[in-house]
N, C-alpha and C positions, 0 to 999 in steps of 0.2 A: 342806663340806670341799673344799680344793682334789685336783683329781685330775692325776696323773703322765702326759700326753701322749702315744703312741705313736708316737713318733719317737727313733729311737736312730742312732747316730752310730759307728761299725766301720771302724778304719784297719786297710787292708792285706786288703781285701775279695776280690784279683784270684786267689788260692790258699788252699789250704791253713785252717786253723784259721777263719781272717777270712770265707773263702767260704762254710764252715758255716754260722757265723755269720749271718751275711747269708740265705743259703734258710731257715734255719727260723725267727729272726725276723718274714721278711717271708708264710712261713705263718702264724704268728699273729696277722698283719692289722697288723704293725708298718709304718709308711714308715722304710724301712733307708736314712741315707745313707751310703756306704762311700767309703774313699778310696783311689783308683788314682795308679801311676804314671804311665801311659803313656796316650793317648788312648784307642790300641786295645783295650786293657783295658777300659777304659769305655764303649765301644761293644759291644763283646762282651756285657759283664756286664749293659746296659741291655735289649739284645735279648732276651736268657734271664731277667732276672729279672721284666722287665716296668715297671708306671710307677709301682708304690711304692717300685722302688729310683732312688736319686737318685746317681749316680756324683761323687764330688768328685775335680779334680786336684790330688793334690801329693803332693810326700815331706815325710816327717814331719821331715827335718829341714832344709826350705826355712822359716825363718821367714816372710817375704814370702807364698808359697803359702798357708802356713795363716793368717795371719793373710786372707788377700783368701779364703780358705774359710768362714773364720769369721762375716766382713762379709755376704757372702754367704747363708750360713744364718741371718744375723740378720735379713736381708728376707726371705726365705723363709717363714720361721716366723710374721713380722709380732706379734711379741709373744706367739706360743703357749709359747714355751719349747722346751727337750730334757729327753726322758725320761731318756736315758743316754749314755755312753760307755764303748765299748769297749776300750781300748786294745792293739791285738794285734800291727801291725807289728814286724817283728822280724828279725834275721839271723843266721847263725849258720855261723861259716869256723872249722875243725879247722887245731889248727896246735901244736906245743909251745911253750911261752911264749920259752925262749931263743931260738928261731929266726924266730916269727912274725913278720912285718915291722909295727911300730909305726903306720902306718897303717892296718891291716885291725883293731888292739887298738882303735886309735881310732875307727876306725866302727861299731863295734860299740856303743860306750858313746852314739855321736852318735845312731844311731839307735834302740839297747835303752831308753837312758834318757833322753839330754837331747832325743832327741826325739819321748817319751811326756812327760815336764816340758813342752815345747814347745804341745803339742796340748791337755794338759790346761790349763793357762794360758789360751789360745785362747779355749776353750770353756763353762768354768768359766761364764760370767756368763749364758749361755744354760739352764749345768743348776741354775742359782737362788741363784747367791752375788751376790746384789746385792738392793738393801732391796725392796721392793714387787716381787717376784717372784711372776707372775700363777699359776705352778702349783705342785702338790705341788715341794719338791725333789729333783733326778734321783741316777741313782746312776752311777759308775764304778766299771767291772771292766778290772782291771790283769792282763795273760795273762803269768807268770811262768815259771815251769817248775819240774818237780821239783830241776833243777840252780841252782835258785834257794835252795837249802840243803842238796842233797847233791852238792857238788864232784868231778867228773870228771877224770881227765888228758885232757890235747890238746884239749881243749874250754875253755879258760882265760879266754881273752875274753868269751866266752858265759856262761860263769860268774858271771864277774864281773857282767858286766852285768845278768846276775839277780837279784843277791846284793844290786846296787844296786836294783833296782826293787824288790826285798822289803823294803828299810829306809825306801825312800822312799816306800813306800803305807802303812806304817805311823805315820809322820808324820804325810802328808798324811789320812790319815782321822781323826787324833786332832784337826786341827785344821778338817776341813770338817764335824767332828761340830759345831761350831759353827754352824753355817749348816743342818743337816741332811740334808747329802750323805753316801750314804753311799758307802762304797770301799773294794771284795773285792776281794782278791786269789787269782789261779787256777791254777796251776803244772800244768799236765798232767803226763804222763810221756812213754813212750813215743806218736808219734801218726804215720798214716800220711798225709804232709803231704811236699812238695817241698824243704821248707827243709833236711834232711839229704841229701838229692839234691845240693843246691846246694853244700853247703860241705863234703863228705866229699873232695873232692881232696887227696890224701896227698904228690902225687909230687911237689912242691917240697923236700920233706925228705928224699927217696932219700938223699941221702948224709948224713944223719944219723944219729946209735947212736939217736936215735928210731926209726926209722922202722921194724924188725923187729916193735917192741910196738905200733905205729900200723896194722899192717896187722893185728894181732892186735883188737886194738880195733876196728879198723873191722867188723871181723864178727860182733864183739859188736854193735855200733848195727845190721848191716843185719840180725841176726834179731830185735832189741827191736823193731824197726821192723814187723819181720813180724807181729808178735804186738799189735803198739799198736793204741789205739782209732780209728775213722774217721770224718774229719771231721765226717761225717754226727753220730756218738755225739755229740761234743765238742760241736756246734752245737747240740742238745736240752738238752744240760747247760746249756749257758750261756745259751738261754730263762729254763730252771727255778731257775738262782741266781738270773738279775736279777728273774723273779716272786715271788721267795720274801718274804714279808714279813716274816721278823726273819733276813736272814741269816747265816750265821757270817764270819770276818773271813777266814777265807781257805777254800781248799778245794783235795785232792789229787787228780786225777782221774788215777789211775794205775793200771794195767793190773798183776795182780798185785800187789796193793797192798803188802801182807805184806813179800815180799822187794825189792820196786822203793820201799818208800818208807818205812814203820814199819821193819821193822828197819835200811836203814842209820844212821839217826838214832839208833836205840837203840844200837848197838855203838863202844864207844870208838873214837873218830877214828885209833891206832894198831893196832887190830885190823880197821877198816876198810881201811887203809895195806896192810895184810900182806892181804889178800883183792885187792883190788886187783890187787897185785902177781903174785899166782899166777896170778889170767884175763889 
């Protein structure tokens, strides 16, 4: 019986979710290659994680980059194949949809979605969609978010782009069930991770009638944040999905589960509206 490689493949390795990722893989004797923006990153990340992690350059939405990634990992590997892909790269800018500037909506989908489509394309011929594929077939785990089907105000972009990678992993796994790939999707919740750091800047909107309930909002996210899981948590999780051998198709890893994830889905989307409104 062919056996699945342990080599697995984590965009967005240099923080946060991706950096989990990457340490506890590379404890279970996985060779982790992650992908960096910046050199320094990759030198940093090589130093600390040692010579089972392999740093690759590019952003996920340089096609060029990933594609000379890709080439690359296919002499590397010399025909061993990839166990998995990650997909975790991600961004995430607070803004109200009528005021957000149309280019920051845009990068958001450039990078949440066309370029997780990007990389998975890429990569795909490596995790065994092609005829005489020398190992087990690999799997991809797609990192969503609980906003990936329970819709926030001032988080609009972000939304969206979740809303899109959860339609489009369910696609894509109906039809790489052909080939035997398989592809979970993973929606954390609250997590304490940089990426809310990054895009909670409000004060473009001071003069908005947004902007009294955007500061009330904001402190709703920085105590879910106090209370979220750590990267560390998230990184052992997402070991234990990709070892799991009959996994389920997706998975909520969300911090009070109850009220951050079963029940808003359970309560009609206008009694959601009116809770909303009162926090």
């Amino acid at each position: 019986m062919k056996s699945a490689p342990k080599t697995i493949l984590i965009t967005g390795v240099s923080t946060g979710i991706g950096y989990g990722a990457a340490k506890h893989f590379l404890q279970r004797g996985y060779t982790v290659f992650g992908s960096v923006r910046t050199q320094e990153d990759a030198d940093r990340l090589k130093l600390e994680f040692g010579e089972a992690f392999i740093p690759l350059l590019f952003d996920v939405t340089d096609a060029d980059a990933v594609a000379k990634a890709a080439q690359f990992l296919t002499t590397q590997l010399a025909g061993s194949g990839l166990g998995g892909l990650i997909n975790n790269a991600g961004m995430a800018i607070g803004g109200p949809l009528q005021d957000q500037p149309i280019s920051t909506i845009r990068q958001h989908f450039e990078v949440n979605v066309l370029g997780l489509i990007q990389v998975t394309q890429a990569f795909l011929p490596l995790l065994g969609a092609r005829d005489n594929h020398p190992v087990q077939p690999g799997r991809i785990l797609n990192i969503s978010s609980v906003n990936g089907q329970v819709a926030i105000p001032f988080m609009g972009a972000y939304v969206g782009s979740k809303h899109a990678v959860e339609g489009l992993s369910h696609s894509l796994r109906r039809e790489l069930s052909l080939l035997g790939i398989k592809v979970i999707i993973v929606g954390p919740g609250a997590v304490k991770t940089p990426i809310w750091g990054k895009g909670t800047d409000m004060s473009p909107y001071k003069n908005t009638p947004y902007y009294p309930a955007m500061q009330r909002f904001l402190k709703q996210v920085e105590v879910s944040e106090s209370k979220g899981f750590t990267i560390d948590y998230l990184g052992e999780r997402l070991v234990e999905i990709y070892e799991t051998d009959r996994p389920r198709i997706r998975y909520a890893l969300v911090p009070g589960k109850f009220m951050g994830w079963i029940l808003p889905r359970l309560l009609p989307a206008r009694v959601l509206d009116w809770v909303l409104e009162r926090i």
